[in-house]
C-alpha positions as CSV (number, residue, x, y, z in Angstrom):
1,X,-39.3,-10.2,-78.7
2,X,-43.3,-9.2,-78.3
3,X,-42.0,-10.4,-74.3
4,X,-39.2,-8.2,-74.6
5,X,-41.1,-4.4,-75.6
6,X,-43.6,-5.5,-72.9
7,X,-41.0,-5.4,-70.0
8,X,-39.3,-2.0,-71.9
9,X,-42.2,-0.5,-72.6
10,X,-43.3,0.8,-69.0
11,X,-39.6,1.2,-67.7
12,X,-39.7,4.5,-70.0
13,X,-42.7,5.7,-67.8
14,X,-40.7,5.2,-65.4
15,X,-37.5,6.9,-65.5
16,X,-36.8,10.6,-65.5
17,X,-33.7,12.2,-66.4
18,X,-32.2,14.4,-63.1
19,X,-32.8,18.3,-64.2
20,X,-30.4,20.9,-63.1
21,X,-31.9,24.2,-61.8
22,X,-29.5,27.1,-63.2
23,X,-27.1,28.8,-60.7
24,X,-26.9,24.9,-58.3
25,X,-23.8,22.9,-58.5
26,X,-24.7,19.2,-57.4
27,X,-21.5,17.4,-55.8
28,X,-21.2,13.8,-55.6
29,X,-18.1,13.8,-54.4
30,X,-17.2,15.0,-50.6
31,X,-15.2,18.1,-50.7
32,X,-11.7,18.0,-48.7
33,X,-10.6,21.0,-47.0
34,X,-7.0,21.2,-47.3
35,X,-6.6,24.6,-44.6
36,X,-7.6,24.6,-41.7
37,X,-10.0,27.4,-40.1
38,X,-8.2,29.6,-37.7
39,X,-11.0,30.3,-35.5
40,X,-11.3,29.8,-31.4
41,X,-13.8,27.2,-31.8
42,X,-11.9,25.1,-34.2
43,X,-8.3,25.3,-32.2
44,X,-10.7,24.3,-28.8
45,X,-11.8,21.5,-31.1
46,X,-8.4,20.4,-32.0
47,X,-7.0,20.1,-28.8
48,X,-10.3,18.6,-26.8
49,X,-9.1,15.8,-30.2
50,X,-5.6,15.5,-28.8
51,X,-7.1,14.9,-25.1
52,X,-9.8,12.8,-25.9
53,X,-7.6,10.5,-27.9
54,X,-4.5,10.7,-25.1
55,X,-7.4,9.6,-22.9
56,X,-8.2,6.5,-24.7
57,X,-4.4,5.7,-25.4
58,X,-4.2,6.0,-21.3
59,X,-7.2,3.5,-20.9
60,X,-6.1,1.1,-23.0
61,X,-2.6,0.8,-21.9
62,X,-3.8,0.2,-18.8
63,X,-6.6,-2.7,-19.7
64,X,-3.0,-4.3,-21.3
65,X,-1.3,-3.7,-17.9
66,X,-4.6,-5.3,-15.8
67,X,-4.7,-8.2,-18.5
68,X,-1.2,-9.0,-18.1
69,X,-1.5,-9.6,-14.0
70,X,-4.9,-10.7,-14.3
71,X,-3.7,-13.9,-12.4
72,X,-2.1,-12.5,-9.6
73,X,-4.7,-11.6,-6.3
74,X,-4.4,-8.7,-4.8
75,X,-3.7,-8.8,-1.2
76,X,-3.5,-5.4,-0.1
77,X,-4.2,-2.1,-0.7
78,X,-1.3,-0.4,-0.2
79,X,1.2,0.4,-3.2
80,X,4.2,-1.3,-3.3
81,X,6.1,0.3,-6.0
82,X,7.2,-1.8,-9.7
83,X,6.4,-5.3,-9.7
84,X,9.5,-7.1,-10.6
85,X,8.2,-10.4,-10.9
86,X,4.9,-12.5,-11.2
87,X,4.0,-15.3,-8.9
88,X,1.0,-17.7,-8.8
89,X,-0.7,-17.4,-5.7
90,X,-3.0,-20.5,-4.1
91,X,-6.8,-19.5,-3.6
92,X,-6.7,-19.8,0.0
93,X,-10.1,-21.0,1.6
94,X,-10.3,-19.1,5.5
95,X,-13.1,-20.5,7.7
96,X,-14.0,-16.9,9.3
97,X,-15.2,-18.1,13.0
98,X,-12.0,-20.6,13.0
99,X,-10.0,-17.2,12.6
100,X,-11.6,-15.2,14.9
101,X,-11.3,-18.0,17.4
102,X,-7.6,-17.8,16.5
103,X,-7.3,-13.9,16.8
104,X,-9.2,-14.1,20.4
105,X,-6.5,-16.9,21.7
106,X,-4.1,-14.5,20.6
107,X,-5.1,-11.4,22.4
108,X,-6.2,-13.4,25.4
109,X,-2.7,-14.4,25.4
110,X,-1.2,-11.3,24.6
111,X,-3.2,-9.6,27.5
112,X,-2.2,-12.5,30.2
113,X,1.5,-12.7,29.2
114,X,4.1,-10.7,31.1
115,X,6.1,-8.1,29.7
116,X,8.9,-8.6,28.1
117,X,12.2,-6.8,27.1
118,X,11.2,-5.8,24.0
119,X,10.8,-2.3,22.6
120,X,7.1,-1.7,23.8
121,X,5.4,-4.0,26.3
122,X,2.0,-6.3,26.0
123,X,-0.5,-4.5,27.0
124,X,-2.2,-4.2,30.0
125,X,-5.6,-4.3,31.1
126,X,-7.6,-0.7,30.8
127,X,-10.7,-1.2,33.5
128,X,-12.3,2.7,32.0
129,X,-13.6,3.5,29.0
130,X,-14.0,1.8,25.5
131,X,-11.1,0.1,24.2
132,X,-10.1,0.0,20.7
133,X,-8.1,-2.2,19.3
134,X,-6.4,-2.8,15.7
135,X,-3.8,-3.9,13.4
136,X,-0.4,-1.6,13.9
137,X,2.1,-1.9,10.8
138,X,5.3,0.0,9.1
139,X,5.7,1.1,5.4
140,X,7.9,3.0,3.7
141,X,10.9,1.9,5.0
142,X,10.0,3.0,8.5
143,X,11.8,1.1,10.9
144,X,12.2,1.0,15.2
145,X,15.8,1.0,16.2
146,X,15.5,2.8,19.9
147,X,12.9,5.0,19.1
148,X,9.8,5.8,20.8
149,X,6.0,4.9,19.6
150,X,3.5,6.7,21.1
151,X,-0.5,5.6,20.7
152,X,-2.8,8.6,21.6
153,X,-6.4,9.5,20.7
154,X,-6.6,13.7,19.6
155,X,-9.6,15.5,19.6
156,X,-9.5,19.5,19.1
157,X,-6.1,19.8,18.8
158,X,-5.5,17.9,22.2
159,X,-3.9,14.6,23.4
160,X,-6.7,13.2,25.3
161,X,-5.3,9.2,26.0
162,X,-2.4,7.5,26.0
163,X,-2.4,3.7,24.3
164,X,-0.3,0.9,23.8
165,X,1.5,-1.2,21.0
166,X,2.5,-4.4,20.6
167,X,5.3,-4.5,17.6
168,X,5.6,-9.0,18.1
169,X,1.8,-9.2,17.5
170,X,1.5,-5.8,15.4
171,X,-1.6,-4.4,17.6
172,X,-2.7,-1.5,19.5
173,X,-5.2,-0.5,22.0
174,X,-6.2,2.5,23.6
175,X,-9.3,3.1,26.2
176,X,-11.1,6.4,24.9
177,X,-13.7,7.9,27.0
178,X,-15.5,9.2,23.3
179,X,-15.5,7.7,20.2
180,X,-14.5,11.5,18.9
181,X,-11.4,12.9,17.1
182,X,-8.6,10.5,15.5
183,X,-6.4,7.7,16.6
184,X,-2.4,9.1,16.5
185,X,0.5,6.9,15.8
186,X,4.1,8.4,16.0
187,X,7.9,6.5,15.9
188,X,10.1,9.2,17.3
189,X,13.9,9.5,17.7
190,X,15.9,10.5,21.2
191,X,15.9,14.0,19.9
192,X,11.9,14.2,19.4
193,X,12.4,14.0,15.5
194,X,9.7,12.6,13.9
195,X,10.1,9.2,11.7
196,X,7.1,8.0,10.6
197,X,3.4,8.3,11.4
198,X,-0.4,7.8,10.6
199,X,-3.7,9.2,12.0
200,X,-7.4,7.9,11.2
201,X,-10.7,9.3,12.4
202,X,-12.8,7.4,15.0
203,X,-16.1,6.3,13.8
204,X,-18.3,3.5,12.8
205,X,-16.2,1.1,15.1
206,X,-18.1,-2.4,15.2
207,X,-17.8,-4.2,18.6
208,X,-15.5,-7.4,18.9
209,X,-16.4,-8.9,22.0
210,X,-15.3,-6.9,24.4
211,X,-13.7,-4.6,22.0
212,X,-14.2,-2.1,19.2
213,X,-12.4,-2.7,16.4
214,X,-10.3,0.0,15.0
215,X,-8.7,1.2,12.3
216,X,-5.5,-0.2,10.9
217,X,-2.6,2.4,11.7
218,X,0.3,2.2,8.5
219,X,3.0,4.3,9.8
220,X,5.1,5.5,6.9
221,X,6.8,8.8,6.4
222,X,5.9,12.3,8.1
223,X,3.2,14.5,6.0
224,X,4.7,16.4,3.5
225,X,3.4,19.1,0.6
226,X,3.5,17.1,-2.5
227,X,1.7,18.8,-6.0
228,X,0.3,15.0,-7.2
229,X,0.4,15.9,-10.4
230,X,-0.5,15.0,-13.5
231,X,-2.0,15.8,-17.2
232,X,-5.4,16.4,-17.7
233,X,-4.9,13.2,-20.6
234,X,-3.0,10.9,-19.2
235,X,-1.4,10.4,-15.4
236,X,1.8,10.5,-16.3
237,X,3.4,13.6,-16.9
238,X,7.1,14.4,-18.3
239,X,9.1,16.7,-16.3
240,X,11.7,17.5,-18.4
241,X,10.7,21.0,-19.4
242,X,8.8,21.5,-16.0
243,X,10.0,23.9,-13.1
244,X,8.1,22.8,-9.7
245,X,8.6,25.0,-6.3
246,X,6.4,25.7,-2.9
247,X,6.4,28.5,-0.7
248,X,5.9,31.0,-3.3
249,X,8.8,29.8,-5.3
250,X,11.0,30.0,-2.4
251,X,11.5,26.4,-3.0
252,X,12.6,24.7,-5.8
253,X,11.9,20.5,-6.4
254,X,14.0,18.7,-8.4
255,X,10.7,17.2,-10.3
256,X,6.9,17.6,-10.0
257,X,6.7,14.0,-8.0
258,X,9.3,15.3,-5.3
259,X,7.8,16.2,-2.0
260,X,8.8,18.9,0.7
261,X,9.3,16.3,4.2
262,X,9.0,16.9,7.8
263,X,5.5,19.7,7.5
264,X,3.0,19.7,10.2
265,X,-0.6,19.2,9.8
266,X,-2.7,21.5,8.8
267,X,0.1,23.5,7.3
268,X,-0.7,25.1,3.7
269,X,1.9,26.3,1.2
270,X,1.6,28.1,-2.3
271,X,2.8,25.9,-5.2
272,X,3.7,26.9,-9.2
273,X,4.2,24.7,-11.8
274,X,5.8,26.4,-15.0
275,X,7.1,25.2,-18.1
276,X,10.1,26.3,-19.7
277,X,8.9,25.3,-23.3
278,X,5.2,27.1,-22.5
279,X,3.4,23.7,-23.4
280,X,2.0,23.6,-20.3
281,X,0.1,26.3,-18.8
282,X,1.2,28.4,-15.8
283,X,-0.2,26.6,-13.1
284,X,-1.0,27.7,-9.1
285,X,-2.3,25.9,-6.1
286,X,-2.4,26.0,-2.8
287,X,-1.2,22.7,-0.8
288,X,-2.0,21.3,2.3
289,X,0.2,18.8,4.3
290,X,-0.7,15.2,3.3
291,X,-3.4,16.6,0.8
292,X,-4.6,13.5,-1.5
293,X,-5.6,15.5,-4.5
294,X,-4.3,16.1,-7.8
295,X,-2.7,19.3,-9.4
296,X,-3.9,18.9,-13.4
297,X,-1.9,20.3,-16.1
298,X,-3.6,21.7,-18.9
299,X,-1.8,22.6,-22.1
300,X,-1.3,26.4,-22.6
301,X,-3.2,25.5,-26.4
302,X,-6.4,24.2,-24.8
303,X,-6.7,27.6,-22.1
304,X,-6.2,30.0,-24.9
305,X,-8.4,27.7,-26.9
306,X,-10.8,28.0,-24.0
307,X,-10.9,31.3,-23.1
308,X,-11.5,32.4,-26.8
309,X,-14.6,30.2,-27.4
310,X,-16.1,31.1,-24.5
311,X,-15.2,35.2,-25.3
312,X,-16.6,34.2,-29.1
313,X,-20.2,32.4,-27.5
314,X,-20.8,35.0,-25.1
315,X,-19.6,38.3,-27.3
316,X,-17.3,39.6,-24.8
317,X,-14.1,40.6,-24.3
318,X,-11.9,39.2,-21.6
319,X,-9.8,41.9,-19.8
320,X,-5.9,41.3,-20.4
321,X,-3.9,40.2,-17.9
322,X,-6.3,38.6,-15.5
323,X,-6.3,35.4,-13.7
324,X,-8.2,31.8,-14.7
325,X,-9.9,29.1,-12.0
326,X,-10.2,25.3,-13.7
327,X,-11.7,23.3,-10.8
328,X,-12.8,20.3,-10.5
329,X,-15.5,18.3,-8.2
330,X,-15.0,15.1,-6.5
331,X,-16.7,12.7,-3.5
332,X,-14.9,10.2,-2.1
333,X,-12.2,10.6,-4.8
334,X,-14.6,10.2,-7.9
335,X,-16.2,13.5,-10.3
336,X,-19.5,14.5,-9.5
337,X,-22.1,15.3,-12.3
338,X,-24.8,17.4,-12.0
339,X,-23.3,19.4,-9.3
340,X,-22.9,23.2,-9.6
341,X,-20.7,25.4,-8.2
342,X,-21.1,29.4,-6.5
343,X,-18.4,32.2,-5.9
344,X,-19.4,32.8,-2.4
345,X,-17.5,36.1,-1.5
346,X,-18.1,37.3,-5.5
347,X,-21.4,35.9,-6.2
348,X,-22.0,37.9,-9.5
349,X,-19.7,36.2,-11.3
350,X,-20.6,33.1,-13.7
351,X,-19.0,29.6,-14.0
352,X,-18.9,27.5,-17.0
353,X,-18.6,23.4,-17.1
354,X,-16.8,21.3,-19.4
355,X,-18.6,19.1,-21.4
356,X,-17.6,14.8,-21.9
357,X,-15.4,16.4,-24.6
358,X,-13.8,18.7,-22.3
359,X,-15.4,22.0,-23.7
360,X,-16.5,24.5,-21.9
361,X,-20.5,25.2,-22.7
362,X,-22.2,28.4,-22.1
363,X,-25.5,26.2,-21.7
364,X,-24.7,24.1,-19.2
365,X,-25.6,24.6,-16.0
366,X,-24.3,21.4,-14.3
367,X,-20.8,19.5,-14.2
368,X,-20.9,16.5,-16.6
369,X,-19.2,13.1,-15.7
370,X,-15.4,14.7,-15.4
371,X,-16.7,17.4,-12.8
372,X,-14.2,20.0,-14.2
373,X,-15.9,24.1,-14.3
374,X,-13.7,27.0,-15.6
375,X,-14.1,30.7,-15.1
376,X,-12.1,33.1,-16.7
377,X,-11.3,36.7,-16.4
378,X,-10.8,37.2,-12.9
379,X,-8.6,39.7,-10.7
380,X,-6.0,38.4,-8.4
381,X,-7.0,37.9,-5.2
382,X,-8.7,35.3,-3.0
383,X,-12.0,33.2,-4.1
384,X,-14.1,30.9,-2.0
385,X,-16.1,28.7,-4.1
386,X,-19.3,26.1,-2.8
387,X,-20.0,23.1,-4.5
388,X,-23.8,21.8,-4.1
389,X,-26.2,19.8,-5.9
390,X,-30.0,20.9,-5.2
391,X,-30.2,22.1,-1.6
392,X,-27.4,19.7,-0.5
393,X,-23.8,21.3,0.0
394,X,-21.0,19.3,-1.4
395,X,-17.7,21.2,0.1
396,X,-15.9,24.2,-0.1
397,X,-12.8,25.3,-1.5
398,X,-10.2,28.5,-1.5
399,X,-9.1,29.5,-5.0
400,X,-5.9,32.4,-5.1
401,X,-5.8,33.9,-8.8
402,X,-2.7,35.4,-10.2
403,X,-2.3,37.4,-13.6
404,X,-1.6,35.3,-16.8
405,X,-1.8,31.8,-14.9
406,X,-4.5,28.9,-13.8
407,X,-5.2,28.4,-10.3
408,X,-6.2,24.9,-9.8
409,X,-8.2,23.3,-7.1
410,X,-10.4,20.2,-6.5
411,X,-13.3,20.8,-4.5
412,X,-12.2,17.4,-2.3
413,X,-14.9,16.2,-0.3
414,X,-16.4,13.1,1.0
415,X,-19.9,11.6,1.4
416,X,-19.4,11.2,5.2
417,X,-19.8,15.1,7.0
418,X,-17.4,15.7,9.6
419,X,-18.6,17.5,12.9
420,X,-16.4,21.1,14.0
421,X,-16.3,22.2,17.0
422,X,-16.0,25.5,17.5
423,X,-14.9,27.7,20.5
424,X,-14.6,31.5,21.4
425,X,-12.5,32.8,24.2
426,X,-10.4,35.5,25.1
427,X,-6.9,35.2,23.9
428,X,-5.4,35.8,27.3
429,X,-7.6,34.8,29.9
430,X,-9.6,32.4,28.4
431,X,-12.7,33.5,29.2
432,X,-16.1,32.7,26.9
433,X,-16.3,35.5,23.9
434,X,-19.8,35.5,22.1
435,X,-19.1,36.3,18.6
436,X,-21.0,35.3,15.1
437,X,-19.0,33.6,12.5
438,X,-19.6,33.6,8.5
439,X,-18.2,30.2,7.4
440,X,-18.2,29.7,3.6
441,X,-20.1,26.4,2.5
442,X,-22.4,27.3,5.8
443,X,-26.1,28.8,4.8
444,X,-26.7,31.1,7.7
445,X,-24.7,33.1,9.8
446,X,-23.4,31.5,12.6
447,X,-23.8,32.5,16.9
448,X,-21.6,31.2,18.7
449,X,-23.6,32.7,22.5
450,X,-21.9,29.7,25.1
451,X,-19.4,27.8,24.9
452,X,-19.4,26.0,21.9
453,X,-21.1,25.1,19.0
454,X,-21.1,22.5,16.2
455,X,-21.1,22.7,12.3
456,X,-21.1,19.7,9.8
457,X,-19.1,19.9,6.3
458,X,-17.9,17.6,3.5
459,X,-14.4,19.1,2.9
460,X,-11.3,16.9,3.9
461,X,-8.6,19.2,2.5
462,X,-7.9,22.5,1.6
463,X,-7.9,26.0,3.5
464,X,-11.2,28.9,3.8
465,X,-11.5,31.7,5.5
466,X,-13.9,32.6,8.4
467,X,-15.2,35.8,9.1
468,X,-14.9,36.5,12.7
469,X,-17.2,39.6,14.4
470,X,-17.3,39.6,18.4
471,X,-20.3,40.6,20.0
472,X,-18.5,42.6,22.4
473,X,-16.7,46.1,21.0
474,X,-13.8,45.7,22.9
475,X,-12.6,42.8,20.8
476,X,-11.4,42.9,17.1
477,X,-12.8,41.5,14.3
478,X,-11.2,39.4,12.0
479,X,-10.1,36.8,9.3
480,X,-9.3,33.5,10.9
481,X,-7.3,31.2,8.6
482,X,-8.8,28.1,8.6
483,X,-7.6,24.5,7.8
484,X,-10.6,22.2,6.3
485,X,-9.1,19.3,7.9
486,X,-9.6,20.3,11.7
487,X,-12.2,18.8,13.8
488,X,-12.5,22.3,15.5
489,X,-12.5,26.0,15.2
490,X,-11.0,27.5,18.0
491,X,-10.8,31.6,18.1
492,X,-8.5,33.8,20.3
493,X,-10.4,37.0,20.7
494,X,-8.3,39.8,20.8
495,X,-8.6,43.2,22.5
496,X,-8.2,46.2,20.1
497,X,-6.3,47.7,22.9
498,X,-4.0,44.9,22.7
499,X,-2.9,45.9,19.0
500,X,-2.9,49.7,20.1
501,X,-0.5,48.8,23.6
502,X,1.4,46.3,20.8
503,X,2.6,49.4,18.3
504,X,2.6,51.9,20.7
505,X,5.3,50.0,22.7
506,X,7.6,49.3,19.9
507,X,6.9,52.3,18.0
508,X,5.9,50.7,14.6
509,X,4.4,53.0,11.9
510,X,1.2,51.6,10.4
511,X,1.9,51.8,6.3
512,X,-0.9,52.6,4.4
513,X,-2.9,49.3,2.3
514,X,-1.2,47.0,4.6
515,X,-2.7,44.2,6.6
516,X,-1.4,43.0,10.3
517,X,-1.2,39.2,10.6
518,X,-1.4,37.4,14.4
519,X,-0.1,33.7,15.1
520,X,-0.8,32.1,18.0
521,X,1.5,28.7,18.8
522,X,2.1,26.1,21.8
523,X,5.8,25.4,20.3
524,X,8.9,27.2,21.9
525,X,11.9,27.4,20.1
526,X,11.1,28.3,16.4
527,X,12.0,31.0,13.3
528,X,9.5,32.9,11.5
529,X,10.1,33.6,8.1
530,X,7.9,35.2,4.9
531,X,8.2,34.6,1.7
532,X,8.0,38.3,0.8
533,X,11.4,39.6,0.9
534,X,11.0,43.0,1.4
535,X,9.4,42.6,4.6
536,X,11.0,44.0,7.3
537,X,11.5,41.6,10.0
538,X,11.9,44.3,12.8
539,X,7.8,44.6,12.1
540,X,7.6,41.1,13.9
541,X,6.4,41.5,18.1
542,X,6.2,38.4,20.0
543,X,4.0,37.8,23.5
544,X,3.8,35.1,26.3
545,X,0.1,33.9,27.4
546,X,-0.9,36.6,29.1
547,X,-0.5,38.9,26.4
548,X,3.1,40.6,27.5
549,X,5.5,41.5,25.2
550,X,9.0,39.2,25.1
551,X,12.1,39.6,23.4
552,X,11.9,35.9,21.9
553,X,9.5,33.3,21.1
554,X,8.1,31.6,24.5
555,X,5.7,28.3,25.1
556,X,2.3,29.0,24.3
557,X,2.7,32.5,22.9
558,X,2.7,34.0,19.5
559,X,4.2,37.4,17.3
560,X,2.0,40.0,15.6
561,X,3.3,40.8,12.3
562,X,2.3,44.3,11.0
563,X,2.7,45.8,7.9
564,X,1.9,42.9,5.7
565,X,1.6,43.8,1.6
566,X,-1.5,43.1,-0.3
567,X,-1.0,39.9,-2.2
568,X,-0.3,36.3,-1.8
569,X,1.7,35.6,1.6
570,X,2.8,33.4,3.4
571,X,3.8,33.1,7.0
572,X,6.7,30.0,7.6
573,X,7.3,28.6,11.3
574,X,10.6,26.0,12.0
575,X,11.1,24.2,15.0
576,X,14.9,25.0,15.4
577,X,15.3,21.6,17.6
578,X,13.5,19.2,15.4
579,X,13.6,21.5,12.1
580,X,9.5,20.6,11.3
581,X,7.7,23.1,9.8
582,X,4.6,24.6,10.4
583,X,3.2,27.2,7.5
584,X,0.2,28.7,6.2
585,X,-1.2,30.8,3.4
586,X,-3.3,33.5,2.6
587,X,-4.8,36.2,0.4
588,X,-3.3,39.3,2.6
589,X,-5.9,42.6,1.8
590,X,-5.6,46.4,2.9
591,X,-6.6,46.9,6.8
592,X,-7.6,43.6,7.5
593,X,-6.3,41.4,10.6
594,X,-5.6,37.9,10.2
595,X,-5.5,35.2,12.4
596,X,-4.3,31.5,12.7
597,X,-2.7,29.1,14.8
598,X,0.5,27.4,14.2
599,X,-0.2,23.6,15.6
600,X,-1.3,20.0,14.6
């Protein structure tokens, strides 16, 4: 007992009973909040919840979909389509200089065997310049049946020389007198329609013997406008509820995943996206023939959600019916963080960057790992936005902005620069034009005093605008519509007296806050059409070469289009013989001249 009070005894010292101070409720228990808080921040929140856990459903179905072939290897790059079945494949063990020896008896063969009746013969020996050689395969269901391959290295726009193929052996070679421009494959029909073909760009060739080794040439299907779309949670996308068209909404597609076949290179369209249900947001952007990036959906509940948090940090008040950019930044197909981006042509105004949780952050000054940037409020009209981190430029991109609706672009770039060459000339003559050029993405004006001159960007699709002011006041100035894809710039200068000669001939009325729109083209035989349908098509004037005025289209000519509305247009060119289609895009503003060529 005595034991007992002497272990009690100091325990009362101890303990203290807990005191309430007046007016303090102390909850043990966590409150549950059983309505929810109908504020901007807390919707945003909501659906960055449903993204981020769409995300990590996405991830994980496709860690079960890795797991489950985990034991089939991979032998090529190219995607095949469903896999139907799952085979064991033998680890194969290749001794490497036993298979070059192998491939070196086969093209010593090849190049000392006679021709044979087959559709293209072995190749012969080329005695000048480099010769490049490399695989030559089909895909896509692209097959030969009397149809004609041609092999032909293009630089500037220009078939420079003529290869061969081998379809038994699946090789080509060409002799190129400059490891410039891109290697050209094309299977044609009797009528010149094309079938299937493939072009890569000529650099870092290593030397096989006597040799180069080139890139491998997959001919599948002709370069179409496709949207590549997808949510901004998952890659699927359901297209129930989803209305797809190009050319301004001239052209409906059945689905989002359908493509527009048979468009020229360096063509450009205008595509919308719109959902019937309003789940989806409005969605814009412009396309480029076989453009490799992705049009992102974003739910309509996440841009309100967006827009309202940012009006809420930043105490303003967006204006109504204005337009919204959601960009994103990518090298080499992956998001770039720490990069920022700059409104070239409307520097003042201010883009935000979406945080890991996909929420825009007036703080931040930098893209985080997803590389997306939003900026809201605009005006319709045309944008040109740089991407850069530090001092080093990342790539360019055109943004067009329409009321009540996103305008989505990827600033796609890679980590290789390509080198433009760019040209000034008279239109009609040819001769050299000095001029200076403002190219967006490019720090300093640029003079262009003999006969050419070379630029270096990162871009590899998409379309901006050059700003085009001769030195000489005879010549116009003007907007040249640019393709980011071209390996050159090459500018027609035209005579204001031309214009002048032009309406005074055919008597066309200038309309006031109208723009006049020149295409030049080496293609005979072809429609115009604009996807405005009030244009009048009498406003159209073609010209030969020299600059005469002709009653049709003629080889190597163009039209002058005048009287062109403010707004998004587009300018549509069909080849009536082998129904291809050249087109190109743009942002058409009061008294400005515009100018592009029609061409791959």
């Amino acid at each position: 007992m005595a034991y007992l009070l002497a272990f009690l005894l100091p325990l009362t010292f101890l303990y203290s009973p807990k005191i309430e101070k007046s007016n303090i409720v102390m909850v043990t228990k966590p409150l549950t909040i059983t309505q929810e808080r109908n504020t901007p921040a807390y919707n945003l929140f909501q659906q960055s919840q449903i993204i981020q856990k769409n995300l990590q459903m996405a991830k994980q179905q496709e860690l079960r979909e890795l797991a489950s072939y985990s034991h089939v290897v991979q032998l090529s790059t190219e995607n095949t389509g469903e896999i139907t079945a799952v085979a064991s494949v033998a680890e194969i063990k290749i001794d490497k200089a036993e298979l070059n020896a192998e491939a070196d008896r086969q093209l010593q063969a090849m190049m000392m065997a006679k021709p044979q009746n087959s559709v293209t013969p072995a190749f012969s020996q080329m005695s000048e310049g480099a010769v490049i050689r490399g695989q030559f395969e089909l895909k896509d269901g692209v097959g030969i049946v009397d149809h004609l391959v041609v092999l032909k290295r293009v630089f500037e726009g220009q078939s420079i020389e003529v290869g061969q193929v081998d379809l038994r052996l699946g090789l080509y070679q060409i002799a190129v007198g400059a490891f410039e421009g891109e290697i050209v494959a094309e299977v044609k029909d009797i009528s010149g329609l094309l079938i299937g073909e493939d072009r890569q760009k000529i650099y870092n060739l290593k030397r096989a013997g006597q040799f180069f080794e080139g890139p491998t040439l997959r001919l599948g299907h002709p370069s179409a406008f496709a949207f590549n779309a997808r949510s901004v949670d998952t890659r699927k996308i359901n297209d129930t509820n989803l209305q797809a068209s190009f050319f301004s909404g001239h052209f409906d597609l059945k689905k989002t995943g359908d493509v527009y076949p048979n468009v020229a290179r360096h063509s450009s369209t205008l595509g919308f996206i719109k959902d019937s249900t309003n789940s989806v947001a409005s969605t814009l952007t412009v396309r480029s023939s076989a453009d490799r990036s992705d049009t992102v959906l974003f739910s309509r509940k996440w841009v309100e959600g967006a827009v309202d948090y940012l009006s809420e940090q930043l105490q303003i008040q967006f204006l109504p019916e204005t337009g919204i950019i959601i960009g994103r930044i990518l090298v080499d197909g992956k998001p770039v963080q720490g990069a920022q981006v700059m409104i070239e042509n409307q520097p003042g105004l201010e883009p935000y960057y979406l945080d890991q949780f996909l929420i825009p952050q007036q703080n931040q000054n930098q893209s985080s790992d997803n590389g997306y940037f939003i900026i809201p409020g605009l005006n319709e009209g045309v944008y040109e936005i740089s991407a850069f981190i530090g001092d080093r430029k990342l790539g360019t991109q055109q943004y067009m902005v329409a009321t009540d609706t996103v305008s989505y672009q990827e600033i796609f770039t890679s980590g290789l620069p390509s080198s433009v060459i760019a040209r000034s000339f008279d239109a009609f003559t040819g001769e050299q034009i000095q001029t200076e050029l403002m190219i967006p993405g490019q720090t300093d004006i640029l003079s262009l005093e003999t006969d050419m001159l070379r630029y270096r960007h990162n871009a590899q699709s998409g379309l901006t605008e050059v700003v085009n002011r001769p030195l000489i006041r005879d010549y116009a100035a003007y907007v040249y519509i640019q393709s980011l894809d071209k390996d050159h710039l090459h500018l027609p200068q035209v005579k204001e007296a031309f214009l002048e000669y032009v309406q005074a001939q055919t008597q066309i009325q200038i309309e006031p806050d109208t723009s006049t729109f020149i295409g030049f083209t080496p293609y005979n035989y072809f429609d115009v059409h604009t996807t405005d349908e009030t244009y009048n098509p009498a406003h159209i004037v073609y010209f030969d070469q020299a600059g005469n005025l002709v009653p049709k289209q003629v080889i190597g000519g163009g039209f002058v289009a005048f009287n062109i509305k403010q707004g998004i247009q587009e300018f549509i060119l069909q080849d009536q013989k082998t129904e291809r289609s050249f087109s190109t895009v743009f942002y058409s503003r009061p008294s400005v001249l515009f100018v592009t060529h029609f061409a791959e």
